[in-house]
Structure formats: C-alpha cells, structure tokens
N, CA, C and O of each residue as an XYZ file, in Angstrom:
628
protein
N    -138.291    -15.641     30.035
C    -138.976    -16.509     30.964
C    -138.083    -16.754     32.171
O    -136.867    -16.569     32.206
N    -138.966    -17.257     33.287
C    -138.284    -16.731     34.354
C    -138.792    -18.259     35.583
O    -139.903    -18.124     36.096
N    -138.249    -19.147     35.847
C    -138.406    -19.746     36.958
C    -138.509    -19.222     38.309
O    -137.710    -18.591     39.000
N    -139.929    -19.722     38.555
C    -139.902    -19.010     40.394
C    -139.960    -20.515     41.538
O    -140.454    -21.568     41.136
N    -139.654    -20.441     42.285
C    -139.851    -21.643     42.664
C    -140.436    -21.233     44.807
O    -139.869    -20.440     45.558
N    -141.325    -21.881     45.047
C    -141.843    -21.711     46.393
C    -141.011    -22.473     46.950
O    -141.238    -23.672     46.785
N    -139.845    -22.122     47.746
C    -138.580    -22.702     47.759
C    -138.686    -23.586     49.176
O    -137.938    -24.458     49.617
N    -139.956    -22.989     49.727
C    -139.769    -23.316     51.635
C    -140.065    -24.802     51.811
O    -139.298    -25.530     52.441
N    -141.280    -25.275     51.201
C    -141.857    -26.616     51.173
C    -140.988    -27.741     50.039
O    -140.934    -28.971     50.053
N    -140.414    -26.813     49.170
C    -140.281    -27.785     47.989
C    -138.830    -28.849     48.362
O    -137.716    -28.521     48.769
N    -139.373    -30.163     48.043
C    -138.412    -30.880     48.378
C    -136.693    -31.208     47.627
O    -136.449    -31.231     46.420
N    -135.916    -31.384     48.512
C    -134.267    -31.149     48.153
C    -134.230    -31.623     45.927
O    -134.088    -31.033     44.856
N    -134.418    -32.732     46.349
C    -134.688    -34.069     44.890
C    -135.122    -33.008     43.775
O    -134.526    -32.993     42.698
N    -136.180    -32.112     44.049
C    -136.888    -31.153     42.789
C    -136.078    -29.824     42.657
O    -135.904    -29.083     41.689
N    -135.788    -29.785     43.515
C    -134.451    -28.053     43.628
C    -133.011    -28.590     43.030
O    -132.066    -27.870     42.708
N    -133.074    -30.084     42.955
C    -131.848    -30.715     42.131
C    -131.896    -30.551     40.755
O    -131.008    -30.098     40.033
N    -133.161    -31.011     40.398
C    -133.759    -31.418     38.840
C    -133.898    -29.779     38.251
O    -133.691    -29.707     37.039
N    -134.140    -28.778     38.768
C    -134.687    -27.330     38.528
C    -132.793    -26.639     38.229
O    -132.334    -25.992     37.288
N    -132.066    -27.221     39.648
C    -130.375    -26.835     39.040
C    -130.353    -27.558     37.548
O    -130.742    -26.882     36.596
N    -130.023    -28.562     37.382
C    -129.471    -29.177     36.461
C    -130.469    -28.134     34.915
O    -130.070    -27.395     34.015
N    -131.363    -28.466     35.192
C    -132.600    -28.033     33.854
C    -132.410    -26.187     33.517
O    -132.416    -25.817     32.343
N    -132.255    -25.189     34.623
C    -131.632    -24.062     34.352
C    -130.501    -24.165     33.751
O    -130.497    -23.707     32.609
N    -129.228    -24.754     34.249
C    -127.758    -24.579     33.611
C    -128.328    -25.263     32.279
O    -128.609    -24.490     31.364
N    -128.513    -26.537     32.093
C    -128.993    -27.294     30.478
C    -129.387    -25.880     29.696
O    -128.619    -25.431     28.845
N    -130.900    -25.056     30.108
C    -131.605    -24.672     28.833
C    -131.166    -23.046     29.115
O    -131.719    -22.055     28.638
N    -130.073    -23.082     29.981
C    -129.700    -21.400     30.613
C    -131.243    -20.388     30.779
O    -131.392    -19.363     30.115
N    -132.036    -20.772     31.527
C    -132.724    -19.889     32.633
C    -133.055    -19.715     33.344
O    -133.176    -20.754     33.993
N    -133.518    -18.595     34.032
C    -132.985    -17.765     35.197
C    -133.732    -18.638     36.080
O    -134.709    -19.070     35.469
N    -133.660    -19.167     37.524
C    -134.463    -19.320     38.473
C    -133.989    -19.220     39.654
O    -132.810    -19.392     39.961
N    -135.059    -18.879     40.520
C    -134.731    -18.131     41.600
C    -135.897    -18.712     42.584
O    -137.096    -18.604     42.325
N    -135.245    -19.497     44.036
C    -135.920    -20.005     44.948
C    -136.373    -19.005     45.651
O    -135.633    -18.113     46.065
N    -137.785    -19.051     45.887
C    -138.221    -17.351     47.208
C    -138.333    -18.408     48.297
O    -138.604    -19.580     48.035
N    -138.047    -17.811     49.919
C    -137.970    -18.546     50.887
C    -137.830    -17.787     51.555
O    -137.112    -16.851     51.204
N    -138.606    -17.779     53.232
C    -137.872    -16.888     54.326
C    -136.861    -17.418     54.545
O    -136.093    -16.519     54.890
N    -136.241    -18.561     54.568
C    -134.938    -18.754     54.903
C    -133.920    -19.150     53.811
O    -134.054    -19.695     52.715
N    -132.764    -18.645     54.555
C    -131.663    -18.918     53.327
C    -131.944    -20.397     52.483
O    -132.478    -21.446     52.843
N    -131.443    -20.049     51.441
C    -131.786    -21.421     50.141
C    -129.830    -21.476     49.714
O    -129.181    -20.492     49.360
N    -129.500    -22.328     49.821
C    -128.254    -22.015     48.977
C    -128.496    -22.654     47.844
O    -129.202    -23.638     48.062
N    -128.151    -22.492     46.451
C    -127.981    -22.857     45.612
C    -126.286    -22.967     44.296
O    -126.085    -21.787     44.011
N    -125.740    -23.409     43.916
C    -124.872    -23.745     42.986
C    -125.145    -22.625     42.212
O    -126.153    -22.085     41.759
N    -123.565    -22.379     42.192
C    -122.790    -20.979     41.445
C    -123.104    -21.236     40.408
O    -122.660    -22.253     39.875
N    -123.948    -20.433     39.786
C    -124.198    -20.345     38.267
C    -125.189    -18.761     38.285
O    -126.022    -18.239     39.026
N    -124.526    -18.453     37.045
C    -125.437    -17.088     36.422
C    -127.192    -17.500     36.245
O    -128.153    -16.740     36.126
N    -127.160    -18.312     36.265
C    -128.839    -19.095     36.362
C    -129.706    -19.222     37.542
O    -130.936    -19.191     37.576
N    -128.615    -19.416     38.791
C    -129.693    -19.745     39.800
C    -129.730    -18.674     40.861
O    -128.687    -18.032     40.983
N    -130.573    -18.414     41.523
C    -130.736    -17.314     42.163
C    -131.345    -17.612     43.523
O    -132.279    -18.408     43.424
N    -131.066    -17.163     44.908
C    -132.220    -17.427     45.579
C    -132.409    -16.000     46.588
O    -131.668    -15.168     47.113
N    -133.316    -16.176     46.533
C    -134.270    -14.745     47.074
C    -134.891    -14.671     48.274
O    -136.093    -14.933     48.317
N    -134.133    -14.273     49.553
C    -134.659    -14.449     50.878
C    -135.548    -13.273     51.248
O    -135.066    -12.147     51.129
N    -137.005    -13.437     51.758
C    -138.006    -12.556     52.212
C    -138.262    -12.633     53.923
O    -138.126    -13.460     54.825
N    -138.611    -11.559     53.791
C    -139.155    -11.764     55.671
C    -139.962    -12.885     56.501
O    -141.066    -13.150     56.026
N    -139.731    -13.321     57.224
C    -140.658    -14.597     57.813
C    -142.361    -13.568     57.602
O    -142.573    -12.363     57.463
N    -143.224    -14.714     57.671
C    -144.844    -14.253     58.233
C    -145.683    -15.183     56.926
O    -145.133    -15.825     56.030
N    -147.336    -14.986     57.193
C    -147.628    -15.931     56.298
C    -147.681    -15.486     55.042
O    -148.170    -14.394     54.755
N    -147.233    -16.217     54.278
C    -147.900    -16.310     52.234
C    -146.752    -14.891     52.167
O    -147.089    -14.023     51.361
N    -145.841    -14.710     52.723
C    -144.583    -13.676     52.099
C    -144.280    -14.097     51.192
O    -144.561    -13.419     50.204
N    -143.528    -15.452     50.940
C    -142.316    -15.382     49.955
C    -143.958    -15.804     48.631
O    -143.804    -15.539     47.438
N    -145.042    -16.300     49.029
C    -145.981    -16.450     47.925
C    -146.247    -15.024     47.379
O    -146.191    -14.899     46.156
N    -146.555    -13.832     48.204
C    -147.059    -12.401     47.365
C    -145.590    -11.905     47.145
O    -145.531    -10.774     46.663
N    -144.514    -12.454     47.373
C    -143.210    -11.900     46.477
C    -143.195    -12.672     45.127
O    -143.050    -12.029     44.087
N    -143.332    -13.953     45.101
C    -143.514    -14.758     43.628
C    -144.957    -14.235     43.006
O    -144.982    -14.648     41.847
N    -146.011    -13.594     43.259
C    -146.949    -12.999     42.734
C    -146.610    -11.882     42.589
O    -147.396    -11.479     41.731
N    -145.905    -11.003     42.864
C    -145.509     -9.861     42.312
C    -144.535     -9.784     41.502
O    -144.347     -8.656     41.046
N    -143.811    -10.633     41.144
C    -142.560    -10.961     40.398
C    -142.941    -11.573     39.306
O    -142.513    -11.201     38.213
N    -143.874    -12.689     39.440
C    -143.942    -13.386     37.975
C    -144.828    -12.606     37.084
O    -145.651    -11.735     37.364
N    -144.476    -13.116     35.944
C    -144.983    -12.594     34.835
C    -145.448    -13.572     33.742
O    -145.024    -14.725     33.812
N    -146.312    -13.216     32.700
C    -146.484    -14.373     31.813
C    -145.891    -14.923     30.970
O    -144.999    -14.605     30.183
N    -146.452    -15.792     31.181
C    -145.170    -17.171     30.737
C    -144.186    -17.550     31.125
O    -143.533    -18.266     30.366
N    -143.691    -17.265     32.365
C    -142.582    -17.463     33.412
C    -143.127    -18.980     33.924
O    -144.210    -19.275     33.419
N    -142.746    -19.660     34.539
C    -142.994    -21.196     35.233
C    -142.946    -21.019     36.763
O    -141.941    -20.646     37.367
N    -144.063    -21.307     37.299
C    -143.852    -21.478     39.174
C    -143.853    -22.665     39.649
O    -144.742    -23.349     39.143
N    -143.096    -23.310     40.572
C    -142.822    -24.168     40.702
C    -143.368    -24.200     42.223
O    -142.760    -23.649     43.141
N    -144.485    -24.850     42.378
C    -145.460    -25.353     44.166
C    -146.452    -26.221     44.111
O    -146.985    -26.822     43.178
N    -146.638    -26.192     45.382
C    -148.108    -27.113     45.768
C    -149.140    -26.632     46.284
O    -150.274    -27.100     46.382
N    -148.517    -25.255     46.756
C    -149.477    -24.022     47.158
C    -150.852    -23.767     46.301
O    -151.013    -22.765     45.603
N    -151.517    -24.487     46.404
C    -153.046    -24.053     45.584
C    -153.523    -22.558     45.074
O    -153.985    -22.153     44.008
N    -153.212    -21.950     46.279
C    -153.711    -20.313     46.458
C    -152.738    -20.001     45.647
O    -153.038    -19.637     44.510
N    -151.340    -20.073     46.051
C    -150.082    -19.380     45.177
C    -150.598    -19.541     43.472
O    -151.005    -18.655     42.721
N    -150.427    -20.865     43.233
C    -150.970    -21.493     41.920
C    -152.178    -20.855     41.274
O    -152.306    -21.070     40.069
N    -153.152    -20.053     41.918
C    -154.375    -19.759     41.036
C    -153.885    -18.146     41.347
O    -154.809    -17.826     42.095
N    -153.537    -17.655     41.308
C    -153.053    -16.492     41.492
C    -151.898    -15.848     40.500
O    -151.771    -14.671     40.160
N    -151.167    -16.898     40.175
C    -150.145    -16.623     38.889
C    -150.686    -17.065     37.883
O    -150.529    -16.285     36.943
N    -151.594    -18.479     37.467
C    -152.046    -18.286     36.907
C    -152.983    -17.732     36.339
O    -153.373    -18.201     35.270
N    -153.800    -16.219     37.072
C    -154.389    -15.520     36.369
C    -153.697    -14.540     36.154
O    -154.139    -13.480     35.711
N    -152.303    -14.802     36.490
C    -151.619    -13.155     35.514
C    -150.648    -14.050     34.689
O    -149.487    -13.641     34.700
N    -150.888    -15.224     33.950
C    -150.728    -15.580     32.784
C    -149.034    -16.852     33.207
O    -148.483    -17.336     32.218
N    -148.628    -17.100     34.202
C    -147.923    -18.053     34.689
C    -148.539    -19.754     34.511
O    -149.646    -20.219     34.785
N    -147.250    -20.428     33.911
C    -147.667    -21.396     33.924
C    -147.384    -22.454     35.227
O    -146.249    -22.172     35.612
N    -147.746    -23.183     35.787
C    -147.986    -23.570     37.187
C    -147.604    -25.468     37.056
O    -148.181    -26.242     36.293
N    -146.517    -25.816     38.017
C    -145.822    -27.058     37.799
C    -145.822    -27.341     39.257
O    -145.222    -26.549     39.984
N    -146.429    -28.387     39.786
C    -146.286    -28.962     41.409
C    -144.924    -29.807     41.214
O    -144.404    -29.962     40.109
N    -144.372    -30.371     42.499
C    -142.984    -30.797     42.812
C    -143.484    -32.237     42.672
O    -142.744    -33.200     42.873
N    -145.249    -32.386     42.189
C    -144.667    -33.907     41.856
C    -145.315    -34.375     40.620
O    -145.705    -35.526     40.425
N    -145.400    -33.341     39.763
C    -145.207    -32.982     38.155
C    -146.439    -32.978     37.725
O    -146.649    -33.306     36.557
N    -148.049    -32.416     39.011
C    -149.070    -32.066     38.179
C    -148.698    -30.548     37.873
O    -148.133    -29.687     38.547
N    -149.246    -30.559     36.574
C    -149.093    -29.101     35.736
C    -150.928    -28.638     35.966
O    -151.851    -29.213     35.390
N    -151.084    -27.447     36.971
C    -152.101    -26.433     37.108
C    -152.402    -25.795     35.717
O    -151.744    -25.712     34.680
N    -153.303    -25.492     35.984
C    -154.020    -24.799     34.761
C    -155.466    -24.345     35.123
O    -156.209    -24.788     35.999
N    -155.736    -23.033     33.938
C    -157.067    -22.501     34.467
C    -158.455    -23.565     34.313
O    -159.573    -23.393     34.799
N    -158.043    -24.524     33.603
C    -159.243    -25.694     33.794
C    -159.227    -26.643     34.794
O    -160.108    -27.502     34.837
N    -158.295    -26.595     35.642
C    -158.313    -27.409     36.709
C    -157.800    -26.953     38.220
O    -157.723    -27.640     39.238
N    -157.514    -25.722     38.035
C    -157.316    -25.035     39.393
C    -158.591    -24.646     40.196
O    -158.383    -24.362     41.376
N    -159.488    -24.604     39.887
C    -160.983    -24.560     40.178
C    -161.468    -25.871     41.446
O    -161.883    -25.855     42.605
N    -161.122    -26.926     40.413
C    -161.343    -28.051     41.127
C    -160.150    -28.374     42.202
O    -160.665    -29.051     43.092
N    -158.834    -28.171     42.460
C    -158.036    -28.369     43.634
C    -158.584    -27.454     44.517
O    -159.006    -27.938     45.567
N    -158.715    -25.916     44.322
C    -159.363    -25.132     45.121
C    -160.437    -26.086     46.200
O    -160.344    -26.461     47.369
N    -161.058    -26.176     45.548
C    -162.844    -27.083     45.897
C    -162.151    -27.900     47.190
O    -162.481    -27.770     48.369
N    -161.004    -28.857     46.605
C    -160.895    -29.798     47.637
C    -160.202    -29.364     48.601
O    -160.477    -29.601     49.777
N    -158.832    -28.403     48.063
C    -158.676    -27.415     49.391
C    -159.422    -27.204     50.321
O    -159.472    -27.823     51.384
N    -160.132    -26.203     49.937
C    -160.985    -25.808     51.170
C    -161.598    -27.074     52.051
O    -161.309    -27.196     53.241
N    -162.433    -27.966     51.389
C    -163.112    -29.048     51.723
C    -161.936    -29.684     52.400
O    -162.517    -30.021     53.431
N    -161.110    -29.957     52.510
C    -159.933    -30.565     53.492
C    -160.012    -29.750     54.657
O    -160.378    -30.209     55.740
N    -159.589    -28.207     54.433
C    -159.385    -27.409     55.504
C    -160.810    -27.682     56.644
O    -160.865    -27.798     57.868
N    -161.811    -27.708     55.601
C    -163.261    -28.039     56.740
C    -162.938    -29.123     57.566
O    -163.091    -28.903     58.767
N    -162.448    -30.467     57.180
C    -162.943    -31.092     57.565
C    -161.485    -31.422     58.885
O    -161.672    -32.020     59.945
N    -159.897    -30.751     58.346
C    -159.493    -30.488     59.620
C    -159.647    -29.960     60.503
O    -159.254    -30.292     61.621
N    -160.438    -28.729     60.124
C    -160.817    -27.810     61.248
C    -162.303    -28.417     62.105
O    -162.834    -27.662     62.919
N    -162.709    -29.366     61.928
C    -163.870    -30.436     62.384
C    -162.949    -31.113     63.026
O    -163.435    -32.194     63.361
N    -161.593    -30.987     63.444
C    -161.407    -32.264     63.712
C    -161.007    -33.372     63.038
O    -160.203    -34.009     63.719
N    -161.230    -33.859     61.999
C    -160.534    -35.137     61.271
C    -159.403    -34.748     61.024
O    -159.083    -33.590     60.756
N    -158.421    -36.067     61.123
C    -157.408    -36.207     61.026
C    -157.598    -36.963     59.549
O    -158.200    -38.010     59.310
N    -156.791    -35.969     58.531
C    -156.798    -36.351     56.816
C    -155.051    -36.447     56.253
O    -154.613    -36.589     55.112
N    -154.327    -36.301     57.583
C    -152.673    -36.840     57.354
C    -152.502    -36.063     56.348
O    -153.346    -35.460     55.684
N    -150.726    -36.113     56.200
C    -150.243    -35.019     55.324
C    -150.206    -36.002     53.802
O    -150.605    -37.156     53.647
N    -149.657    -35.188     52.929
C    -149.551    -36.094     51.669
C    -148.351    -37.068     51.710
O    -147.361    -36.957     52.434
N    -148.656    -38.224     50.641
C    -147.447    -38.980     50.772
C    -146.604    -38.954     50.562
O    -146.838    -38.130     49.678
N    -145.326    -39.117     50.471
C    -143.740    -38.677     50.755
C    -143.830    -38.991     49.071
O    -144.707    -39.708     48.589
N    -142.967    -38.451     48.426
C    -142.370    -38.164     47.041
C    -141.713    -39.466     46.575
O    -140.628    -39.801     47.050
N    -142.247    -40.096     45.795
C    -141.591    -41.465     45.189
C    -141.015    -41.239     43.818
O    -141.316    -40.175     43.276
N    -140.141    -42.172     43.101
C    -139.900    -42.175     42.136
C    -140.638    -41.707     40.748
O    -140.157    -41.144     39.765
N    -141.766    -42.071     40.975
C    -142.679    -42.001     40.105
C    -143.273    -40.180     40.120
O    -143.848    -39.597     39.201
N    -142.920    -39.673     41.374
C    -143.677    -38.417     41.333
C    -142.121    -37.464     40.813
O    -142.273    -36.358     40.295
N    -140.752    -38.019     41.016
C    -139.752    -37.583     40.875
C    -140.047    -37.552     38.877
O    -140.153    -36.481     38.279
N    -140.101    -38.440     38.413
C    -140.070    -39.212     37.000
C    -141.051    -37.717     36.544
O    -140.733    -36.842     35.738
N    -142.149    -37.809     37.273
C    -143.271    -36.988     36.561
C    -142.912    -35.609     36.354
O    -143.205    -34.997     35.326
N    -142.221    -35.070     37.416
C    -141.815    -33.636     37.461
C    -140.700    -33.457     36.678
O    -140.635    -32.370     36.104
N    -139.826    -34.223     36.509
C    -138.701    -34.199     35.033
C    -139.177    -34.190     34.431
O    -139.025    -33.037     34.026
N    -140.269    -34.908     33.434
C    -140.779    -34.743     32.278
C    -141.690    -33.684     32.415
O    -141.422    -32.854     31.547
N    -142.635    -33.329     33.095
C    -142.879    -32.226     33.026
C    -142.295    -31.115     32.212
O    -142.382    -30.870     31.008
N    -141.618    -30.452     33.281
C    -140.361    -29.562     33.470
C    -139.822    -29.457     32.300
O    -139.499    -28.341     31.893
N    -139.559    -30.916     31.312
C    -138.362    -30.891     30.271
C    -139.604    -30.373     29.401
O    -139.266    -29.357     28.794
N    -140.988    -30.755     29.129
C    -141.639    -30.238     28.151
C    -142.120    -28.669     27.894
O    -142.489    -28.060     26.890
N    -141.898    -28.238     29.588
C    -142.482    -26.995     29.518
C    -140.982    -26.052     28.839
O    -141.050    -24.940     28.315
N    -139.880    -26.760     29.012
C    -138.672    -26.162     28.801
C    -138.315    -26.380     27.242
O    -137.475    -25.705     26.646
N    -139.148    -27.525     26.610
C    -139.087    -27.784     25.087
C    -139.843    -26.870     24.567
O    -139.529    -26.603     23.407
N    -140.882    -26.182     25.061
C    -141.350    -25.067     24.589
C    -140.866    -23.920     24.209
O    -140.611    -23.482     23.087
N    -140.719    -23.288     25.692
C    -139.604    -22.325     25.767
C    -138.779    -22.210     24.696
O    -138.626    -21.145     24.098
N    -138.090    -23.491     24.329
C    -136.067    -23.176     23.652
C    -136.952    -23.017     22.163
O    -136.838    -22.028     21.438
N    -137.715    -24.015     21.909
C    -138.770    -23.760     20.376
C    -138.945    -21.813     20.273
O    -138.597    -21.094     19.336
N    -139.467    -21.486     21.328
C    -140.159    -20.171     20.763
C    -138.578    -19.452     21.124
O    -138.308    -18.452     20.458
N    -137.738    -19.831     21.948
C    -136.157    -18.708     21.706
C    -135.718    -19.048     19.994
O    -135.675    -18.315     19.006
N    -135.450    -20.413     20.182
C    -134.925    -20.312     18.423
C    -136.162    -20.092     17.355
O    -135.962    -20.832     16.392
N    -137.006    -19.558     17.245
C    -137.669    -19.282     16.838
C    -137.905    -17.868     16.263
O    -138.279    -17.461     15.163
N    -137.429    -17.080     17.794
C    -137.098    -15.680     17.633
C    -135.927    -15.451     17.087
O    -135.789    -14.512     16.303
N    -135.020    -16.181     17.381
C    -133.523    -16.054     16.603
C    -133.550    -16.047     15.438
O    -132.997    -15.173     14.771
N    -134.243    -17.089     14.920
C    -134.445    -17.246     13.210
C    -135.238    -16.182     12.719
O    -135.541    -16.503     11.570
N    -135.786    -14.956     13.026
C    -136.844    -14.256     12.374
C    -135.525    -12.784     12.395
O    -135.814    -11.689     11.912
C-alpha cells in the first residue's frame, strides 16, 4: 500500500500528520505537485514533482495508484476516479470518499460550478479548524489500523 497525496492544495498541518503516520506504520508516501514539496528524510516519504498545466499531478496520482493504496484530496474528480480503480479516498479534513457517496459530492460539485459560473459568489471553504485537524488523524490512524492488521496477518500465514 501506497500513500498518494494531492500535494498542491493540501494544507501544511495534514502533510505533518501524513510525515509522522508514514515513519509510525513505515509506508511509502509520496506528495504529487507541480511544485517542489520538500519533505523529511526518511525512506518513507517521497515527493514527486510533475509539469505545471491542469489536473497533471491528478492523472499522475491516477496512473500510479492502485488498489488499496490511500489518496489523500479534496479534488472530487481526482477522488471518483481512484476510487473506481479500487483506492481508498481520505479529504484533508477527514471525510473518507467512497463509492456510496462520491455520487452525491459530484452532484454538488457541479451544482456549485453552475451557480459560480451564473455569477454567485458561494466563497471558498472554511479554513481548517481543530476539529477538521482531529478528524483527519483519526481517520488516517483507522485506515492505517487496517493496513498493519492485514501486514501482520500475512506475516503470520
């Protein structure tokens, strides 16, 4: 399993929690970004610079992930796209995507985009609080309690 993370938007606070949680459960993740990402020396973290233009570093994390790997965005499109090649899907403020509910963000996607492109002003989302920090750790730690279950799992057989 393989951490991908949409490195361009995602905020400093969640690229902290994603270091610490790779070195803890040792796996691999790797920020995609047109621009440099630095990340902390470790055999774990990786970051992966792509060419500027739109949805690049997204069809490099769609060509890279695989199932059961973890993506880490808010990217809607990115998000329904890995998860139909079997990726499990974690936003930076710890909703976990899935094929029963990526349907419905889609919906409002678009329906936003209408109604900016009309003209309304629908403001960006709200800045990242404690509580959305709180959510994406636990998240994260459960999808990673999985994971270490099915490694020692394989070890023991």
């Amino acid at each position: 399993m393989n951490i991908w993370v949409d490195a361009d938007a995602c905020p400093v606070v969640i690229k902290e929690i994603l270091f610490r949680a790779a070195q803890r459960v040792e796996v691999h993740t790797t920020l995609v970004a047109n621009a440099a990402m630095p990340v902390p020396p470790s055999p774990y973290l990786h970051s992966l610079r792509v060419a500027s233009g739109f949805d690049v570093a997204d069809q490099e994390i769609v060509q890279r992930c695989e199932s059961g790997d973890i993506v880490i965005t808010s990217d809607i499109p990115l998000a329904d796209e890995v998860i139909t090649k079997g990726a499990q899907v974690l936003s930076p403020r710890g909703e976990v995507l899935t094929k029963e509910n990526i349907r419905q963000r889609l919906n409002i996607r678009d329906f936003m985009d209408t109604l900016r492109a009309s003209g309304v002003q629908s403001g960006g989302p709200a800045p990242l609080d404690n509580r959305d920090k709180m959510n994406f750790a636990n998240e994260l730690d459960k999808l990673l309690s999985i994971y270490q279950r099915k490694q020692r799992a394989k070890a023991n057989k």
